[in-house]
N, C-alpha and C positions, 0 to 999 in steps of 0.2 A: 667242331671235331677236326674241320681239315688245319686249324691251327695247331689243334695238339699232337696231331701226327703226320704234323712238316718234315720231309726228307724221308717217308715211308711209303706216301699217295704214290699211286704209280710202277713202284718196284715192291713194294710188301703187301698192298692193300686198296682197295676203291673206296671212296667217302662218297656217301651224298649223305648232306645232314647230319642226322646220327643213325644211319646205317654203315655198317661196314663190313666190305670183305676182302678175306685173307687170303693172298695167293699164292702159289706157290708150283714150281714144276714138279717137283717130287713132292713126297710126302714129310722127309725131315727138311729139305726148306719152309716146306708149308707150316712145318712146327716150329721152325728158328723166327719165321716173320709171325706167327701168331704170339711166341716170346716177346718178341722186340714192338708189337702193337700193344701188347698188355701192361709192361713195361711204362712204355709213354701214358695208358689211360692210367694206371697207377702215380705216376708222376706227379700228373696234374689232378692228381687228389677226386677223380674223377669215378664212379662207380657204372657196373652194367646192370643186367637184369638178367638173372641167369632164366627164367623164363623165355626172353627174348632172343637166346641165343642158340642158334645151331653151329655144333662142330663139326670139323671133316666132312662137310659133304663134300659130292663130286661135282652136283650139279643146285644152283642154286635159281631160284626164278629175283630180277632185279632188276627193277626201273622198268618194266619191258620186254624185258629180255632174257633170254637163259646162257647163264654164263655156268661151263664148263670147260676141262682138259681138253677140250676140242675147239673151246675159242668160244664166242658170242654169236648167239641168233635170236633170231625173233621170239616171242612167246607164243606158242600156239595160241593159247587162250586169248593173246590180244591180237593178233592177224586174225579172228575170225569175226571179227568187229566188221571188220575191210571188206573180207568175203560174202558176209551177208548186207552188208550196205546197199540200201537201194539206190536206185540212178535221183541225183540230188536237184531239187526243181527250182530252186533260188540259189543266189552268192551267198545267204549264211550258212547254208547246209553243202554248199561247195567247199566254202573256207574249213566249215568243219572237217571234213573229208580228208582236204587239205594238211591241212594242222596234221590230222593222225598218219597221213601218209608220209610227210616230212619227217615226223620222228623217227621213222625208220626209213630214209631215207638211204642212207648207206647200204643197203641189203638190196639195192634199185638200181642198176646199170641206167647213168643216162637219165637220171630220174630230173634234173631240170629242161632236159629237152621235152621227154616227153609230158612234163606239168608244166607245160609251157601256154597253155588253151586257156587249163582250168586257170593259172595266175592268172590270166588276163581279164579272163571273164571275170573274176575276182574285185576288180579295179574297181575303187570308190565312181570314178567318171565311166566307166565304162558300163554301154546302155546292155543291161543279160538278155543275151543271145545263144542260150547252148545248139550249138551246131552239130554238124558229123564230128571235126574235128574235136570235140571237145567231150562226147560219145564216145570215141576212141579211146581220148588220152585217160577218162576212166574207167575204161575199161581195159587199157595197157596197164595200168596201175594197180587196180583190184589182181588183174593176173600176175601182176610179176610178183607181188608182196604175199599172196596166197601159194 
C-alpha cells in the first residue's frame, strides 16, 4: 500500500500495511485527500471493502493510539495494560514491560533516563538484581504513561 500511495504518506494519509487514514485539517481538504487516495487505490487496479471502511470520523483508534483533530495520544484501553502491571519478578517480564512502555515512549519526558535501571537489568550478562532503583524507574514509568 505505502508503494501505491507514494507522494500522499504523510501529507494525505498514514499507511501501515493495508490500513489507512485520511487526513485532513478541514473538512474539504479531508475530502480533496480522501479523492486523491481513492484515485491512486483505483489506479492500481486495487479494491477495498466497503465493510472495513469508516468515513469522516473525528477520532479514530490506530496502532495504539488515538489519532484526532487534536493530534495523537495514547489509547486508553492500552495504557491500562501499564496501570495494572504488576511489579515484574524476572528480565522476561521486565523486557516485556519494557517493549510496551517503548512504544509509547514519546508520550514519556526523559523516558531513556528514567528506563535506564530496568535496561540494564535487562542485560543478557547482567546477574537480576531488582533494586530500589529499578522499583522506581517502574514505577516513574507506570506513572507517567498512566
Amino acid at each position: 500500500m505505502e508503494l501505491v500511495l507514494t507522494g500522499l504518506i504523510g501529507d494525505a494519509c498514514l499507511v501501515y500495511l493495508d490500513d489507512i487514514i485520511i487526513v485532513g485539517r478541514t473538512f474539504e481538504e479531508h475530502l480533496q485527500n480522501l479523492v486523491r487516495v481513492l484515485m491512486k487505490i483505483q489506479s492500481a487496479n486495487l479494491k477495498l471493502s466497503p465493510k472495513k471502511c469508516s468515513l469522516f470520523k473525528r477520532q479514530v483508534n490506530f496502532l495504539g493510539y488515538v489519532v484526532s483533530e487534536d493530534g495523537i495520544r495514547t489509547d486508553p484501553e492500552k495504557i491500562a495494560a501499564v496501570k495494572d502491571w504488576p511489579v515484574p519478578k524476572d528480565k522476561t517480564q521486565f523486557r516485556a514491560f519494557l517493549g510496551l512502555c517503548f512504544y509509547y515512549r514519546r508520550f514519556v519526558k526523559n523516558f531513556a533516563d528514567i528506563a535506564k535501571p530496568l535496561h540494564k537489568l535487562t542485560e543478557e550478562m547482567q546477574h537480576f538484581c531488582c533494586d530500589e532503583s529499578c522499583n522506581i524507574a517502574f514505577l516513574e514509568l507506570k506513572d507517567r504513561l498512566c
